[in-house]
N, CA and C atoms as a LAMMPS dump frame, in Angstrom:
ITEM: TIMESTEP
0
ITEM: NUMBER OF ATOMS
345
ITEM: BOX BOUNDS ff ff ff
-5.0000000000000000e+02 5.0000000000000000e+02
-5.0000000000000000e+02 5.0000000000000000e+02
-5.0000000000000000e+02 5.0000000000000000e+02
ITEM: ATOMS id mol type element x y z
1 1 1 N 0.823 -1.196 0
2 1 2 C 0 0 0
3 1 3 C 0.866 1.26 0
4 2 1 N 1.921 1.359 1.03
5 2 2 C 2.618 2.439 1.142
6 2 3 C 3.313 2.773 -0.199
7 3 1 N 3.787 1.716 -1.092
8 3 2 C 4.715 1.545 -2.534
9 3 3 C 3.715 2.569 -3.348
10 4 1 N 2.426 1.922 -3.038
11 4 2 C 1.2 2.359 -4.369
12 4 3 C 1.291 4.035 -3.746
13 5 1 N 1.317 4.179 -2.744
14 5 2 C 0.746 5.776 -2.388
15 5 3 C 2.501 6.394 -2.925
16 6 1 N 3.093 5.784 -2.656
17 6 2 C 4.865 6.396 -2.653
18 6 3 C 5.027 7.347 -4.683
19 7 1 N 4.319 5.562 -5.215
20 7 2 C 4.481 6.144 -6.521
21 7 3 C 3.449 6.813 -6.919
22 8 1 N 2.565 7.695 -6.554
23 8 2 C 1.816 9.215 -6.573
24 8 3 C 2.147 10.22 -6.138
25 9 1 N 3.305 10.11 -5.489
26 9 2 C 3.78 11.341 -5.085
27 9 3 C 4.4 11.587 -6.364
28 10 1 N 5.251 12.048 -7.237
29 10 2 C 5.777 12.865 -8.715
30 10 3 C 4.598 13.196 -9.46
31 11 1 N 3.306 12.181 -9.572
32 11 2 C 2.027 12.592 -10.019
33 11 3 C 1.777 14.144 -9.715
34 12 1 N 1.219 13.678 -8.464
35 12 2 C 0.698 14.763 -7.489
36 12 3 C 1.834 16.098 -7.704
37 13 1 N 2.767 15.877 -7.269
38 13 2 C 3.795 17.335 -7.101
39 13 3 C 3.618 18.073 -8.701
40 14 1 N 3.329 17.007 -10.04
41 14 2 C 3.878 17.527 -11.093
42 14 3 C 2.352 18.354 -11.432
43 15 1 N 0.957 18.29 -10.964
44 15 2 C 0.046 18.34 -10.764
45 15 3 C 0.097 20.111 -10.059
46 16 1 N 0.661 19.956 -9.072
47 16 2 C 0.765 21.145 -7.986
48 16 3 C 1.56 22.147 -8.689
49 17 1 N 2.532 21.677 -9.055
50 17 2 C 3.837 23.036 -9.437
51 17 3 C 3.419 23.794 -11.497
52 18 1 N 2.468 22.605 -11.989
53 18 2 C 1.874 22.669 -12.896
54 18 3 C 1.2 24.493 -13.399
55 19 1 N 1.631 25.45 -14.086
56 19 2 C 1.442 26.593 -13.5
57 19 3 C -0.333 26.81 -14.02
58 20 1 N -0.514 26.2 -15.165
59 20 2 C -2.003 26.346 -15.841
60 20 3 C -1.754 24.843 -16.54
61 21 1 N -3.083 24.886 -16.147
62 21 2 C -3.453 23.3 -17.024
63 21 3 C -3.848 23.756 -18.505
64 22 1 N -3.755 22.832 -19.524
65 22 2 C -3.891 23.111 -20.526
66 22 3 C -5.552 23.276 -21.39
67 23 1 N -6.18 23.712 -21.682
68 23 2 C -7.617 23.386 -22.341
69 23 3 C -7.624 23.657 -23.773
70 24 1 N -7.708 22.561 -24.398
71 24 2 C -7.773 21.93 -25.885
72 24 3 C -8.785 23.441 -26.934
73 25 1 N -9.772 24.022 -25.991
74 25 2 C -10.575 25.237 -26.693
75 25 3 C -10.147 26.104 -26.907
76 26 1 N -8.75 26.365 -26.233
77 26 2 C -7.824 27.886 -25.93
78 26 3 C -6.711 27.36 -26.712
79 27 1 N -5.868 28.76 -27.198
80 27 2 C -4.419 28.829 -27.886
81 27 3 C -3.4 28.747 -26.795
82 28 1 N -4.254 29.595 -25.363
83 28 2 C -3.133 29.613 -24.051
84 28 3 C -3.981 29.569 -23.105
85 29 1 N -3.181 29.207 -21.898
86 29 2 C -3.929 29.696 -20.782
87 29 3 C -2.448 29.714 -19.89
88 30 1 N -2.7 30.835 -19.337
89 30 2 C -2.064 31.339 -18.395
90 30 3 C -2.051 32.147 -16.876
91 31 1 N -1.206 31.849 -15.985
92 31 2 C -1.93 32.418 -14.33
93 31 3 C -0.585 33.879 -14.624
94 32 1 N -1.185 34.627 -14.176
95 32 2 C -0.62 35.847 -13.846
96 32 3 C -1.215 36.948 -13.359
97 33 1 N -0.205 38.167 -13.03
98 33 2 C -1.176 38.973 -12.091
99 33 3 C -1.413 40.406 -12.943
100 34 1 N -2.429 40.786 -12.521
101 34 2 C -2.797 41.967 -13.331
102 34 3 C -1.574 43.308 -13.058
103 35 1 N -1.59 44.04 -14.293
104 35 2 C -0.637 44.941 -14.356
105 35 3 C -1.776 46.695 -13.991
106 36 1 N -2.737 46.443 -15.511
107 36 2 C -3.181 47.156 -15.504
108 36 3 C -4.896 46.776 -16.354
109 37 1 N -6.059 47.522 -15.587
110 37 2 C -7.301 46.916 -16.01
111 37 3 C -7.728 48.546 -16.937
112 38 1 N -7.954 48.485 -17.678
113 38 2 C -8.534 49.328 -18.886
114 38 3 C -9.738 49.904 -19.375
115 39 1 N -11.002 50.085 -18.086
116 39 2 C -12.434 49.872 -18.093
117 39 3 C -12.851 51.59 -19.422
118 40 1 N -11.505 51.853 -20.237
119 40 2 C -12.107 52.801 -21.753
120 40 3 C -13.063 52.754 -22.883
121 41 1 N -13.138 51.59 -22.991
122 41 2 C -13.884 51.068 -24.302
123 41 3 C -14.842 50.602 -23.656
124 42 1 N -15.6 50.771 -21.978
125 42 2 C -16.675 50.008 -22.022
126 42 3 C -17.685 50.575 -22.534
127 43 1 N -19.239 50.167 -22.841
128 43 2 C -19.234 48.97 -22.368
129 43 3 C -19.397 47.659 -23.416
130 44 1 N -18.613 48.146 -24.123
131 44 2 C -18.052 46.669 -25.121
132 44 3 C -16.887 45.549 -24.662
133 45 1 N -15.951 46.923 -24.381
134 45 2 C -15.007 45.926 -24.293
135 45 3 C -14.224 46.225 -23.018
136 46 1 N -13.369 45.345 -22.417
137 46 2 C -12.553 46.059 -21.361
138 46 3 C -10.594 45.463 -21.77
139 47 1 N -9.726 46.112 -21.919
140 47 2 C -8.671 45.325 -22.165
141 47 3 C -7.641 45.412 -20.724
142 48 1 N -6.656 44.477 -20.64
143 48 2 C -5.643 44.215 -19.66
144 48 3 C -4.072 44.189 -19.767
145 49 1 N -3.768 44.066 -19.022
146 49 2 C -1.75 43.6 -19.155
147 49 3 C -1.872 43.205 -18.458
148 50 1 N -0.839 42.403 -18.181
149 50 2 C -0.267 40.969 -17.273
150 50 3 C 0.815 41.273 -17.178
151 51 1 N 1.204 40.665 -16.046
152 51 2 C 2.915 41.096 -15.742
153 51 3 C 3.942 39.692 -16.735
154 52 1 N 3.528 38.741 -17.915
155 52 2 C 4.261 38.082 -18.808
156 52 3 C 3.575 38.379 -19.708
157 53 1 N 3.67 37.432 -20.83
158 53 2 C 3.175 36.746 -22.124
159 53 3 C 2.417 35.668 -22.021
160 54 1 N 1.389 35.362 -22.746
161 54 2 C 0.073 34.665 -23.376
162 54 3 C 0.423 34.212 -24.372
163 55 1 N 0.578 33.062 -24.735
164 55 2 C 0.495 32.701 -25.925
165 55 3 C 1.361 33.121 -27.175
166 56 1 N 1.237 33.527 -28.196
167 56 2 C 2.346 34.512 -29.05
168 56 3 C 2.045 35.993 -28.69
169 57 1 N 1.024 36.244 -27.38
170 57 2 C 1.308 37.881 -27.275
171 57 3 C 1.712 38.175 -26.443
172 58 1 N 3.267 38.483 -26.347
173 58 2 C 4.399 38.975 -25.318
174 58 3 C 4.084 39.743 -24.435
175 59 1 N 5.026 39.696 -23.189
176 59 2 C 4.618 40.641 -21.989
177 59 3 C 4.465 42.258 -22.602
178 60 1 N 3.615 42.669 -22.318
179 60 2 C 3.514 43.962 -22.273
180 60 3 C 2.106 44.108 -23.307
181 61 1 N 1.976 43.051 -24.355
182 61 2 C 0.699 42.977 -25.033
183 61 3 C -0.411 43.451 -24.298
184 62 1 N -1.857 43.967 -24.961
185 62 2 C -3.167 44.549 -24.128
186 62 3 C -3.764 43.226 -24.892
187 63 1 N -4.225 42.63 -23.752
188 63 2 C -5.499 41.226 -23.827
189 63 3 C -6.978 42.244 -24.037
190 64 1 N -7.642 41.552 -24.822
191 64 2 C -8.606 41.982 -24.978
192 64 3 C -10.08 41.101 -24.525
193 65 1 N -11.014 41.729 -23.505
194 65 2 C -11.887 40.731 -23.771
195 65 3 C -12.868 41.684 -23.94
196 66 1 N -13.794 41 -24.939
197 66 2 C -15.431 41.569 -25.714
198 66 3 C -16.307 40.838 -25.067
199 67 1 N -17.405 41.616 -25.315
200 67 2 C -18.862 41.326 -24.714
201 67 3 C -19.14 40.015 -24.987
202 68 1 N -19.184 38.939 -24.344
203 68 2 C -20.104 37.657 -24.927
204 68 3 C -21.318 37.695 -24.246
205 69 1 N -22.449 37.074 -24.856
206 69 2 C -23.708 37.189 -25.261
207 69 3 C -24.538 37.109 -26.391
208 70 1 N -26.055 36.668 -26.127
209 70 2 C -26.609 36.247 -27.466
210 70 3 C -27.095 37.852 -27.682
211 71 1 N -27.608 38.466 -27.314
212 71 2 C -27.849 39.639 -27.107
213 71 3 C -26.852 41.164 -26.888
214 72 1 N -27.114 42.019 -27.645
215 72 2 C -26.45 43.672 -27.052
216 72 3 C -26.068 43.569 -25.707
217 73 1 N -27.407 43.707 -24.815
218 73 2 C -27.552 43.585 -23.387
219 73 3 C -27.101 42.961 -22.988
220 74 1 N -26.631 41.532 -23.042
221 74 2 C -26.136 40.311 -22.45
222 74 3 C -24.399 40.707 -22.727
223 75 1 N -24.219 41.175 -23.921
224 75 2 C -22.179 41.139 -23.93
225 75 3 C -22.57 42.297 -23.333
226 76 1 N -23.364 43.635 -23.03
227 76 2 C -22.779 44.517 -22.269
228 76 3 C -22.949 44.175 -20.429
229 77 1 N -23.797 43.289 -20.135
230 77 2 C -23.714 42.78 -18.98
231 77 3 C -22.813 42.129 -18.785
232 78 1 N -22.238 41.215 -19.399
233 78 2 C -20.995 40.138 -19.789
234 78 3 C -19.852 40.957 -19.142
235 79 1 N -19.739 42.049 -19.692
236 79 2 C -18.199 43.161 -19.819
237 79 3 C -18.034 43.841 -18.378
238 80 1 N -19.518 44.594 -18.053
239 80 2 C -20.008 44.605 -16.527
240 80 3 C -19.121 44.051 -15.897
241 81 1 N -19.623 42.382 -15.467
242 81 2 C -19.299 41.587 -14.541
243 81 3 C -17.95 41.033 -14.752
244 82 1 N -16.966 40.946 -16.019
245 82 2 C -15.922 40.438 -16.101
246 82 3 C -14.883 42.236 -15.229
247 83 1 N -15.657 42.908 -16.107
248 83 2 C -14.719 44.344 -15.017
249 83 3 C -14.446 44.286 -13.395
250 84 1 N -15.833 43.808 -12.928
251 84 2 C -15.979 43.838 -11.04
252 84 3 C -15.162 42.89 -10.976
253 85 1 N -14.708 41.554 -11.74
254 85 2 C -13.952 40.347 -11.284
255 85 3 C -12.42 40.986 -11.916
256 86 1 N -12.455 41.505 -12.936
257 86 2 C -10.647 41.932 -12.52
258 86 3 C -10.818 42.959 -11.544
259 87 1 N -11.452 44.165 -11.655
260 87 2 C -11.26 45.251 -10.277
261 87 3 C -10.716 44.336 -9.086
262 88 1 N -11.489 43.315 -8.648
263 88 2 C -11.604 42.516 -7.368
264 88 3 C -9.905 41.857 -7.377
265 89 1 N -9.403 41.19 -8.54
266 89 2 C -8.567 40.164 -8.79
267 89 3 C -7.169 41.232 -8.695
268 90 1 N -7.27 42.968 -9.061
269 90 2 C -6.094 43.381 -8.853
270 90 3 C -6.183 44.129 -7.997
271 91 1 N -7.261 44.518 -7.07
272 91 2 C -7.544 45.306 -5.87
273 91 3 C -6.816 44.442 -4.245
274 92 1 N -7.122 43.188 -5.262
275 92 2 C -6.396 41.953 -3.776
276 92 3 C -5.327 41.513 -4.179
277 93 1 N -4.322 41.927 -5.141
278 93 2 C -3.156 41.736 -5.775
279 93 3 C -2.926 39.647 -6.133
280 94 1 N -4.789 39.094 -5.965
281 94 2 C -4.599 37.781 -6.747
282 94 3 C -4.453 37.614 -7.691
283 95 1 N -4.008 36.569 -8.225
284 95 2 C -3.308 35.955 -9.406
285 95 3 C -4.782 35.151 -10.245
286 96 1 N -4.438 35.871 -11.351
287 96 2 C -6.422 35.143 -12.243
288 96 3 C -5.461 33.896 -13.357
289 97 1 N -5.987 33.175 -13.96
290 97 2 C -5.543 32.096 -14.557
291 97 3 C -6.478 32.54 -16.222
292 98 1 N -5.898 32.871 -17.11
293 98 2 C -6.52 33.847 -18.287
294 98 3 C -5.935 32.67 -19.363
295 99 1 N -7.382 32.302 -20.003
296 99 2 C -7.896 31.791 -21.378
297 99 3 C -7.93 32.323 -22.32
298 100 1 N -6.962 31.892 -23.681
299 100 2 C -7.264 32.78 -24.805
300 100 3 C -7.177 32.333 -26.121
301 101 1 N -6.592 33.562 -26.737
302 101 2 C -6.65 33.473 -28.387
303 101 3 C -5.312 34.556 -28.663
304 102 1 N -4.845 33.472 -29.314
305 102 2 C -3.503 34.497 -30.19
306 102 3 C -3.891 35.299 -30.467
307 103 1 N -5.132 35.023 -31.248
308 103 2 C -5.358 35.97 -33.224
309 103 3 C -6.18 36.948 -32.345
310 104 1 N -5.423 38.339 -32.1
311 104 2 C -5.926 39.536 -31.408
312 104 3 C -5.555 39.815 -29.706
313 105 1 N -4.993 38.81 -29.253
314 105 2 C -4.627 38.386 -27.745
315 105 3 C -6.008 38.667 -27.188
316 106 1 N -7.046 37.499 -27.196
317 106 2 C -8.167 37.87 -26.857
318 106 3 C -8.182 37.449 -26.074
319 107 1 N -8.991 37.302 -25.09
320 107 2 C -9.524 36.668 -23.591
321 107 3 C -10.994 36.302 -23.785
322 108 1 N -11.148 34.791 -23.344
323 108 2 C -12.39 34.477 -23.493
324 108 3 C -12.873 33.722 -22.436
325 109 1 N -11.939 33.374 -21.034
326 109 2 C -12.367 32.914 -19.875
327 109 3 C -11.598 33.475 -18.84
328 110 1 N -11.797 33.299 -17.933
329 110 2 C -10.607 33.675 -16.641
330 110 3 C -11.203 33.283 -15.263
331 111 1 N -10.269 33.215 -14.199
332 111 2 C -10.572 32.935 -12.839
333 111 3 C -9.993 33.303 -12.409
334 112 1 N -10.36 33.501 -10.874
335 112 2 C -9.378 34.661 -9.689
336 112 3 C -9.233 33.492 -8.714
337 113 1 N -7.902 32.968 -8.678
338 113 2 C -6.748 32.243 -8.196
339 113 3 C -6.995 32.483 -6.655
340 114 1 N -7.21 31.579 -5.528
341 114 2 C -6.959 31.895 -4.301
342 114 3 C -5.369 31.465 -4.037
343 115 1 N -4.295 32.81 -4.209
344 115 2 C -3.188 32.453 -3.808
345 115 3 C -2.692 33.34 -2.152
């Protein structure tokens, strides 16, 4: 028993130190911390910096994320609520884990990291 649990430990650690897991829908995904949040273009769009690089768009690139929704109302509610979750994510200096797209350095998911 102890052998079987022994050989999960490199699993597990490679699991932990793992910085973003990969998702087959995205070009990247990456954890990093916000530089700067961009709430100019709302309420379409809101863009970001990260303190690295995404994918082929190098540190210092502006991520972009647009309204999603079937509706006007819905991507401008969309843009809303993704703004209060970065405000929140660089107001507490946490680390968000950001889903994307090369073609434009877009952003199309994200989460605020309990680090």
């Amino acid at each position: 028993m102890f052998r079987k649990l022994l050989a999960l430990v490199p699993i597990v650690t490679l699991l932990n130190v793992t910085p973003a897991l990969a998702d087959p829908r995205f070009d990247w995904v990456v954890d990093a911390k916000l530089l700067v949040v961009e709430p100019t273009y709302m309420p379409n769009s809101i863009t970001v910096m990260i303190d690295g690089g995404a994918g082929s768009c190098p540190k210092g690139t502006v991520l972009t994320w647009n309204g999603q929704g079937a509706t006007d109302s819905d991507r401008k509610d969309n843009v809303k609520a993704v703004l209060a979750t970065l405000l929140t994510a660089i107001s507490s200096n946490k680390t968000v884990r950001l889903f994307g797209y090369n073609n434009g350095c877009q952003l199309r998911l994200m989460n605020i990291l309990n680090n």
